[in-house]
C-alpha positions in Angstrom: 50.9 -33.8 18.0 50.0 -31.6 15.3 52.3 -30.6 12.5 52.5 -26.8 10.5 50.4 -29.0 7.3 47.8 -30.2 9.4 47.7 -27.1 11.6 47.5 -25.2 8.4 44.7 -27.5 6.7 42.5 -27.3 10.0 42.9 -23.1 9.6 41.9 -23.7 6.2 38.8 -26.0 6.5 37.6 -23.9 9.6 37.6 -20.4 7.4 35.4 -22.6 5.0 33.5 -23.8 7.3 32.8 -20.6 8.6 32.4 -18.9 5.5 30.0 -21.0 4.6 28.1 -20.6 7.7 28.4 -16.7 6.9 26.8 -17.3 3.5 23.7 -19.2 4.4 23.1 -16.5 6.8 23.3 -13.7 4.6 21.7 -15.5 1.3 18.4 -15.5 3.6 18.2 -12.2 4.5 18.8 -11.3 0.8 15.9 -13.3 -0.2 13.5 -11.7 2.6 15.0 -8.4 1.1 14.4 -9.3 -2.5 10.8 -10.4 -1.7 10.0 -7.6 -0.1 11.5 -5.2 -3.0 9.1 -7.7 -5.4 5.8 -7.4 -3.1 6.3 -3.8 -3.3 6.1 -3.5 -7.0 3.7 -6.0 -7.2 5.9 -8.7 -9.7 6.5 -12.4 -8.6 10.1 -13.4 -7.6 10.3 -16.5 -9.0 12.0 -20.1 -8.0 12.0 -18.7 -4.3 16.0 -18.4 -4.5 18.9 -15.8 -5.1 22.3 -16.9 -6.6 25.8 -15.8 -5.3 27.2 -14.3 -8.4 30.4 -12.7 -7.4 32.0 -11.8 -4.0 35.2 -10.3 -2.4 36.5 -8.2 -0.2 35.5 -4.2 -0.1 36.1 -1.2 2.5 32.2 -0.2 3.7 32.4 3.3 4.8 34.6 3.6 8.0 37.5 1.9 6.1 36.7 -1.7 7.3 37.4 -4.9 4.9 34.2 -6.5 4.7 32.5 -8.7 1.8 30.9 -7.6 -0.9 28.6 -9.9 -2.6 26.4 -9.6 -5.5 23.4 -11.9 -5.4 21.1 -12.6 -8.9 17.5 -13.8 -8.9 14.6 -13.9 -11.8 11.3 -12.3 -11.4 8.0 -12.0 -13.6 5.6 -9.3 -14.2 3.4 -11.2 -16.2 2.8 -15.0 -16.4 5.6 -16.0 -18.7 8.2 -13.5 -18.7 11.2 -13.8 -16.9 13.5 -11.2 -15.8 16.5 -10.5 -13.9 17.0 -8.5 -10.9 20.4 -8.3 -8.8 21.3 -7.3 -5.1 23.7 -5.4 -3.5 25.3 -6.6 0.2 28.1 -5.1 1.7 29.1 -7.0 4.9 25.8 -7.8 6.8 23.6 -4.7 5.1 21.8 -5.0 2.1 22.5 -1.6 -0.2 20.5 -2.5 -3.4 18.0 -3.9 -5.2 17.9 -3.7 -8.6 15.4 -5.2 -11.5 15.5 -4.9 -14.9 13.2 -3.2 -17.6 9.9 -5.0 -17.6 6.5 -4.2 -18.2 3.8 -2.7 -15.5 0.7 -4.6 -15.7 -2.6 -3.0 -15.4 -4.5 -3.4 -12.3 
């Protein structure tokens, strides 16, 4: 029979688990969003691969805790320059997409 420790360690490993699960799924569709948002002003995201940052919890717009995450990847506008670019998600939505100052090659 279970105890209150191990109930309580079982809550806790399932929220991770689940968490985690949550994670995966939402680091993929930030990297399909940040690809995109690269392809569109024609600079290469680079290494394939967004970083969680920073994350907690935020009210979206009907009042509703969900979590806010911010996401960090590199890009390059030319061949050796490297620059940073950052992404907004609140919940399951992507707001933003941000990139840094960099230079607009010619085409």
């Amino acid at each position: 029979m279970l105890n209150w420790p191990d109930l309580s360690l079982l809550a806790l490993i399932v929220l991770g688990a689940f968490y985690w699960w949550n994670d995966q799924g939402m680091r993929q569709r930030v990297l399909v969003a940040c690809t995109r948002h690269c392809q569109d002003r024609e600079v290469q995201l680079l290494d394939q691969s967004v970083s969680l940052r920073r994350f907690w919890l935020r009210r979206d717009e009907w009042g509703r805790l969900k979590f806010w995450r911010l996401y960090e990847f590199e890009f390059a506008s030319r061949e050796n320059d490297r620059y940073k670019g950052r992404a907004v998600t609140l919940g399951a939505r992507v707001l933003d997409i941000t990139l840094e100052p960099y230079p607009i090659t010619g085409s």
